[in-house]
Every structure is written in structure tokens, then in C-alpha cells.
N, C-alpha and C positions, 0 to 999 in steps of 0.2 A: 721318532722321526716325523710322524704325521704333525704332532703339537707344535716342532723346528718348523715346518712347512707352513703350516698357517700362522705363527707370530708372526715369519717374514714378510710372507701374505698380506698381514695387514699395518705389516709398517711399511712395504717397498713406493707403495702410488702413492700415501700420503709422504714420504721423504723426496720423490722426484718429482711431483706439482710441488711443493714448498722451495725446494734451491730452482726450481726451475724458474716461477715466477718470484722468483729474488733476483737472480742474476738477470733475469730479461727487464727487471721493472728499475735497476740499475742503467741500464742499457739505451731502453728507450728515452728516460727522461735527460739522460745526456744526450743523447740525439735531439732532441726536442730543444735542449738550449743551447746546443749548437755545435756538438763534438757529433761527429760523423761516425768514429771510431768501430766500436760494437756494432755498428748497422753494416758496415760494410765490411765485418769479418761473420757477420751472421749470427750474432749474440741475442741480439734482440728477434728472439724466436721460445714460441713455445714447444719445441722439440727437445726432450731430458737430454740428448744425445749431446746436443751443444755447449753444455754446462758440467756434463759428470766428468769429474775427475776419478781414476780409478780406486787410487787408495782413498781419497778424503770422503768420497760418494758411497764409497759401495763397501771396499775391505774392514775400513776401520770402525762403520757405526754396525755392520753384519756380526763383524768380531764382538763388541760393546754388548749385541743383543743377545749371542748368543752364549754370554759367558752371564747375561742378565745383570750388566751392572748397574747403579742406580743413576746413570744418564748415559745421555747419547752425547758423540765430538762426531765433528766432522767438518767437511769442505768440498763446495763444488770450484772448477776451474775459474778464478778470479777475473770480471769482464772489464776490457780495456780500456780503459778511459784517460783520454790526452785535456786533463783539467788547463792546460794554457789554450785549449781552442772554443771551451767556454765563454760562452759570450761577455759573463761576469765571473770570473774564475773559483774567488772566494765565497760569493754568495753562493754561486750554484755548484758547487760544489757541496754544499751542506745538502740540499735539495736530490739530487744525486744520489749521496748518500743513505739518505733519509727514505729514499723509494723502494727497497730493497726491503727493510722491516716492516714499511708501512703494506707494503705488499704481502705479507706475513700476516700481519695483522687483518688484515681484512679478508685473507683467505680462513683467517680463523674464526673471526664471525660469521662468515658466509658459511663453513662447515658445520655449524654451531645450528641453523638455521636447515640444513640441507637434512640435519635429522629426522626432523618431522614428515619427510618423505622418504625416507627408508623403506615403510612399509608397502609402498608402489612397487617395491622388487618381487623376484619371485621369493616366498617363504624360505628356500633354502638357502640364499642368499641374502635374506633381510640382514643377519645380525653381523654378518662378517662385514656388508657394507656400515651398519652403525658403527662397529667395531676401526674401521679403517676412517671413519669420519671423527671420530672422538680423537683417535694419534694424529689426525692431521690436525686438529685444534690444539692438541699438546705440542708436536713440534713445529708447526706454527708460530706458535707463541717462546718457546725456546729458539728457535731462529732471529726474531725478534728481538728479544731481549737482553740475548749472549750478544748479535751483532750493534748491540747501543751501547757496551760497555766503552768509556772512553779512551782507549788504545787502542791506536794505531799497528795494524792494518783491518781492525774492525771497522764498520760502518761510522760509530759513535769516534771511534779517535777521529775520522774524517770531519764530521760535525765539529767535534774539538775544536782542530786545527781552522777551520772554516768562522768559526765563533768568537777566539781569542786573540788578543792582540797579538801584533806580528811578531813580536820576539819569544813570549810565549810560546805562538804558532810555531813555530820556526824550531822549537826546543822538542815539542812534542813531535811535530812533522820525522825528527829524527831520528824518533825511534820506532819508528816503521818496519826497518831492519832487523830491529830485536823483538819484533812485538810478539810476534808466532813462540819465540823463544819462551819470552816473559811469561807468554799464557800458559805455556804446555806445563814449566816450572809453578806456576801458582797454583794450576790447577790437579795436575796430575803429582808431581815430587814432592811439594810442599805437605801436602797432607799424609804422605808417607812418612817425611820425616815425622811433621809434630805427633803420626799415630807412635810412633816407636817412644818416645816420649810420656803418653799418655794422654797428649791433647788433641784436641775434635778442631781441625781447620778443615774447612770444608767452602771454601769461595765460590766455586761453581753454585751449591745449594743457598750461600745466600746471595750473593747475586742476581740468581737466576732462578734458582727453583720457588723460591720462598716469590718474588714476583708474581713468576708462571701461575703457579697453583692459585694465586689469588685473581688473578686477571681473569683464570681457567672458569672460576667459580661467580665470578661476575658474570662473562660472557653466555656462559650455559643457563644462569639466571633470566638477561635480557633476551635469551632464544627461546625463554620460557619451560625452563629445565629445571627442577625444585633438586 
């Protein structure tokens, strides 16, 4: 029970700083180009309270850890954004979109960097905080990089749609609807099936982890991590 206790421990704060400043860094930059939206439902805030969705936040990645499987899913409450009150709809919209990972990513060099001062804690708290600083660089960077995948309703279909000509756009823009669908099937059923089979599909891993671990190993490099 005590070893349940401290995994969660030190995945809980780095998972709610990471969707928190995702969905707020979403939020602001559409405020900032002109959609009002999220600012005036209280989105753009650094409060976890604002952002967690019950199941997506909390039931389904708790579940994932504690059954130890080899990734985390999840979802904070999606923040609002009325893209016709963008000042340039299509451009910023990419921009928008974009601020969310990028926010990711720079919480993850920052973490990367914040190691080096672990050792200012008290000793019995040194390594749990390393420990909570390294998962926030890991899902971080899976935050990141799951939300660039180019389908819609991730960050990256938005980019997509925002990037490619209008009929294209307009084709992709459409499967917004199914795209939650699409993922869950590629990720979670598909590899069910081909295992019963005999074959190794595994999309999430190369997607996303095979990235991760590379970026992971970069990062912790330029933070000065051998």
C-alpha cells in the first residue's frame, strides 16, 4: 500500500501542473488574439480545479498506474474557444493550438533544469521531489507529443485544419466527431486485435513514446544530465 501511495505521490502534481498549464496556455493565447471566451469562464487560470475532468484527470490515468501499464491516457476538461471571434481565425488558430504543447514542452525543460536544485530540500524529501521532477519531464513531453498527432480534436488536427487548404481543411475539420473514437480504436483495440494474431501494433509506442524517450534524452543532456 505504502509503494501505491508514493507512485501516485509522485505522479499526482506533475500530471495537474502539466493539463493545467496546457489548458490555461490554450486559453490565454486566444484571449490575447482576440476570443474572450476561456477568460471569462475562468479558464485561463492556474488553479488544477478549473481544468480536471473527473474521469479523464484522475479515474483513468490512477487506473493505467495502478494496474502499471506501459503508458498513461488521459484528458483534462476541453477549454472554450469560439475560433470565429479570432481576430484571424485560420492563422490563429494554429497558434492557439500550438500553445498548449508548447507549454509542455517548456515545462519540461524547466523540470529538467529544476533538478539541480532538489538538493536545497530537506534530505528526506530530496529524492521524491527528483523523482516527481523526472514524471513531470516524461509527461510533459507525452502531453506534447500525443496532443501534435494530426487528428482532430487533438491540438495537431487543429494545426492541420489551420495549415491545409480549405477543402482539405474542411474534410479533416470533419472528423472532429470521430476523432476520440478513432484514437481509442487505434490505440487501445487495434493492438488487441493484431496481438490475438501474433502481430506487435503498437501506435501509441511509436508515435509517441519512441519520440518521448528521444526528446527525454536530449533534454536531460542540455540540463546537463549524462
Amino acid at each position: 500500500m505504502a509503494e501505491i501511495v508514493y507512485l501516485v505521490s509522485t505522479w499526482l502534481f506533475p500530471v495537474l501542473i502539466a493539463i493545467t498549464m496546457h489548458e490555461a496556455a490554450h486559453g490565454y493565447v486566444a484571449w490575447r488574439l482576440g476570443d474572450p471566451t476561456a477568460k471569462m469562464q475562468g479558464r485561463v487560470s492556474f488553479n488544477p480545479l478549473k481544468h480536471i475532468d473527473p474521469v479523464g484527470t484522475i479515474l483513468l490515468p490512477g487506473l493505467l498506474l495502478l494496474i502499471r501499464a506501459p503508458f498513461l491516457f488521459g484528458f483534462a476538461k476541453p477549454v472554450p474557444i469560439n475560433f470565429a471571434k479570432l481576430r484571424h481565425p485560420r492563422r490563429d488558430m494554429v497558434w492557439v493550438a500550438l500553445a498548449g504543447p508548447g507549454a509542455n514542452f517548456a515545462l519540461a525543460l524547466l523540470s529538467a533544469f529544476l533538478i539541480h536544485f532538489a538538493f536545497l530540500a530537506p534530505s528526506i524529501a530530496e529524492i521524491w521531489i527528483q523523482q516527481n521532477l523526472i514524471n513531470s519531464i516524461f509527461i510533459n513531453l507525452v502531453l506534447a507529443i500525443f496532443n501534435l498527432i494530426p487528428l482532430p480534436p487533438l491540438d495537431g488536427g487543429r494545426v492541420a485544419v489551420g495549415l491545409l487548404p480549405p477543402p482539405w481543411a474542411g474534410r479533416l475539420a470533419r472528423m472532429e466527431r470521430y476523432g476520440l473514437l478513432i484514437l481509442i480504436g487505434l490505440i487501445f483495440i487495434m493492438p488487441l486485435i493484431f496481438a490475438e494474431i501474433g502481430i506487435e501494433f503498437n501506435l501509441f509506442g511509436w508515435l509517441v513514446l519512441v519520440p518521448v524517450e528521444t526528446l527525454f534524452n536530449l533534454i536531460t543532456f542540455v540540463a546537463g544530465f549524462e
